[in-house]
C-alpha positions in Angstrom: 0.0 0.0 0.0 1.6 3.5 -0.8 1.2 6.2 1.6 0.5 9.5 0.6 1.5 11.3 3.4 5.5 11.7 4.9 5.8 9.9 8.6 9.0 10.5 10.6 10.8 7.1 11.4 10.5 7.8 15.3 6.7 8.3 14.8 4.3 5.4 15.4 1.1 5.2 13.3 -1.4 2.5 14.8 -2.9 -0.1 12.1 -6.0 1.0 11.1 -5.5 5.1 11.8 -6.6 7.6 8.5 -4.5 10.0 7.9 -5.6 12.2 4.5 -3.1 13.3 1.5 -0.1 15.5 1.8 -0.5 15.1 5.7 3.2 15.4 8.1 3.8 13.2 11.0 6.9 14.5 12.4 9.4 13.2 14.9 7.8 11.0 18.1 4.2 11.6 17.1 1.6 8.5 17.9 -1.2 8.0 16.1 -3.8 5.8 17.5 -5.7 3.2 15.7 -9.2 4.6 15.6 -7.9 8.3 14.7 -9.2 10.1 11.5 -6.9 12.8 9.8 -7.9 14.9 7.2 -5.7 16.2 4.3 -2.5 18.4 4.6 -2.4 18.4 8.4 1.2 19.0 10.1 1.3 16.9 13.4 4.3 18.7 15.1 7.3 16.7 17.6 5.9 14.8 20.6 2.1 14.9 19.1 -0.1 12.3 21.0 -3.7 11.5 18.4 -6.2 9.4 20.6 -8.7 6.7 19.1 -12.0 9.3 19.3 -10.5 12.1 17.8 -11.2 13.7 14.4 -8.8 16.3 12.8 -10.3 18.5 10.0 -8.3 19.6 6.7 -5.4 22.0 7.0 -5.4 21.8 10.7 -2.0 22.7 12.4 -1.0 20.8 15.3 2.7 22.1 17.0 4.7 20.5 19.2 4.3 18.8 22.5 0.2 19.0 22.2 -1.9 15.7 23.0 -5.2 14.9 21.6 -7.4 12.9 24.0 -10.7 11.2 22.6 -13.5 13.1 22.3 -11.5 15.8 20.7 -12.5 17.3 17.7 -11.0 19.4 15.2 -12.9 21.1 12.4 -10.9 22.2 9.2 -7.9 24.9 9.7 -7.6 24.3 13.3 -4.2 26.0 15.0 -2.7 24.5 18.2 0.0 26.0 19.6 3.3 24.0 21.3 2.1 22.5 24.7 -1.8 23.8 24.4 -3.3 21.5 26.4 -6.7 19.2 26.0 -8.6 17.5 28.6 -11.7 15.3 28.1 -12.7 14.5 31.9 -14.1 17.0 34.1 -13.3 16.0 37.6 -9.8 13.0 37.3 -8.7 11.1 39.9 -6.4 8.3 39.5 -8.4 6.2 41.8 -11.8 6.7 40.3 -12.4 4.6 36.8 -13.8 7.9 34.5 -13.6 6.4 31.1 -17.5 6.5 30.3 -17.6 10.4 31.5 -15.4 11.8 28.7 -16.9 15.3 27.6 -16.7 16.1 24.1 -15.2 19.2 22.7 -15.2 21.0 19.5 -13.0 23.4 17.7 -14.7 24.5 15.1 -13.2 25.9 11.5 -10.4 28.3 11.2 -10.2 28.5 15.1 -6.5 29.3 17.2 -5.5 28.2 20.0 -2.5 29.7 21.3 0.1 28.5 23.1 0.1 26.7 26.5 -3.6 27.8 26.5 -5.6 25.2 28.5 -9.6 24.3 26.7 -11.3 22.6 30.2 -13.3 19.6 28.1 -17.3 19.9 27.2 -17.1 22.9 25.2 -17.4 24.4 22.0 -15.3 27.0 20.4 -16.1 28.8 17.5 -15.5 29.7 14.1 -12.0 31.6 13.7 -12.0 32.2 17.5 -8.7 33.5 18.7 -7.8 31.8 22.1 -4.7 33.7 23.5 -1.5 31.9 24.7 -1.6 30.7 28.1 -5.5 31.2 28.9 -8.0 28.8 29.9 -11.0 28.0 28.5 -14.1 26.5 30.5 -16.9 27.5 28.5 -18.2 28.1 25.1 -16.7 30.6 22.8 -18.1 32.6 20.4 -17.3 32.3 16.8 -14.7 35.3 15.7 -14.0 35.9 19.8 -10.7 36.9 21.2 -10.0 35.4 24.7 -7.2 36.1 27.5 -6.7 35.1 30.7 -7.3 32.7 33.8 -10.4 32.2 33.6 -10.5 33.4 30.1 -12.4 36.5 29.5 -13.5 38.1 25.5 -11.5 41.0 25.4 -12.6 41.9 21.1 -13.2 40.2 17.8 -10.8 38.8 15.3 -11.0 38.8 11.4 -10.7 35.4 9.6 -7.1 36.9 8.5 -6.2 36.7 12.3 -6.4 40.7 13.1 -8.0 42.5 15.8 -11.5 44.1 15.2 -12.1 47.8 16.0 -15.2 46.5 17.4 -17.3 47.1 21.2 -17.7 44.0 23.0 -21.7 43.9 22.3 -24.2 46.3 20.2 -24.8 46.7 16.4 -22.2 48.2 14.4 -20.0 47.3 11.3 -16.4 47.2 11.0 -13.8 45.9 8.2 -11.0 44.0 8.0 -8.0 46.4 6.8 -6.2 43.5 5.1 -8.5 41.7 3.1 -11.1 44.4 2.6 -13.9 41.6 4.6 -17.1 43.3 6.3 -18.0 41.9 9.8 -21.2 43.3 11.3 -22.1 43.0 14.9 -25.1 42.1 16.4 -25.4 42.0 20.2 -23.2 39.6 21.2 -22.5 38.1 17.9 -20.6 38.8 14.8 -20.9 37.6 11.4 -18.9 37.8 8.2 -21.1 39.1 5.6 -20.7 37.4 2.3 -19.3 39.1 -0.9 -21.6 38.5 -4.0 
């Protein structure tokens, strides 16, 4: 069988694990069994891919990050080195908490910086910006920028990865200076208004 993606010699890839086209499994990655990779994804040095885990297209993984099961990735995903996944609440060594894994999901085009921390059972958003080092123990808003322990929205990002001149909340407009891109908010949500 020909592969159509580059592994690393030091990586292991479990029979039975698909991995997509023009994908990169670098030095001392795993790959478990029951993984599914999408197409042109980089899996950085000292990546760790669980059995219940998807990764979308595109999607960046750097090094030193694990992906536990129940992990999900949509397509363009960034992790940064040593962000960090959980998927159970409440561990303890002594107490058996396999059947209580929460699921999370990161949906398209979303970063998450590095040695940021996303607490399992939520859902971040479209092109959310999750800022290095913050932790994240609730749901995100697509297009949100997060800081902080606990992390807290502190603005809006473009899909290019820029800052918003935007309030927090209310209804008003603004555009992306590099790629020309109108984003109008409403309340507390913002939306990318498509180009005919």
């Amino acid at each position: 069988m020909c592969m159509n993606y580059q592994v690393h010699e030091s990586a292991i890839v479990d029979d039975g694990a698909q991995i997509g086209e023009g994908s990169r499994v670098w030095h001392f990655v795993h790959v478990c069994s029951g993984a599914k990779i999408g197409k042109g994804v980089s899996l950085g040095q000292n990546v760790f891919v669980g059995n219940k885990v998807t990764i979308g297209d595109q999607c960046k993984i750097q090094n030193n990050v694990s992906v536990y099961d129940n992990v999900h990735l949509e397509e363009g995903v960034f992790c940064g080195p040593s962000m960090v996944f959980t998927n159970v609440y409440n561990p303890r060594s002594l107490i058996e908490r396999k059947n209580e894994y929460r699921d999370t999901l990161v949906k398209k085009g979303a970063t998450l910086g590095a040695n940021c921390t996303i607490v399992c059972g939520v859902t971040i958003g479209e092109y959310a910006f999750i800022g290095a080092g913050a932790v994240i123990n609730k749901d995100v808003p697509a297009y949100a920028l997060m800081v902080g322990v606990p992390a807290k929205q502190i603005g809006w990002m473009s899909e290019f990865g820029e800052q918003l001149d935007l309030p927090l909340s209310g209804e008003t407009s603004a555009v992306c200076e590099h790629t020309g891109e109108n984003y109008t908010l409403s309340g507390t949500k913002l939306i990318k208004q498509q180009t005919v």
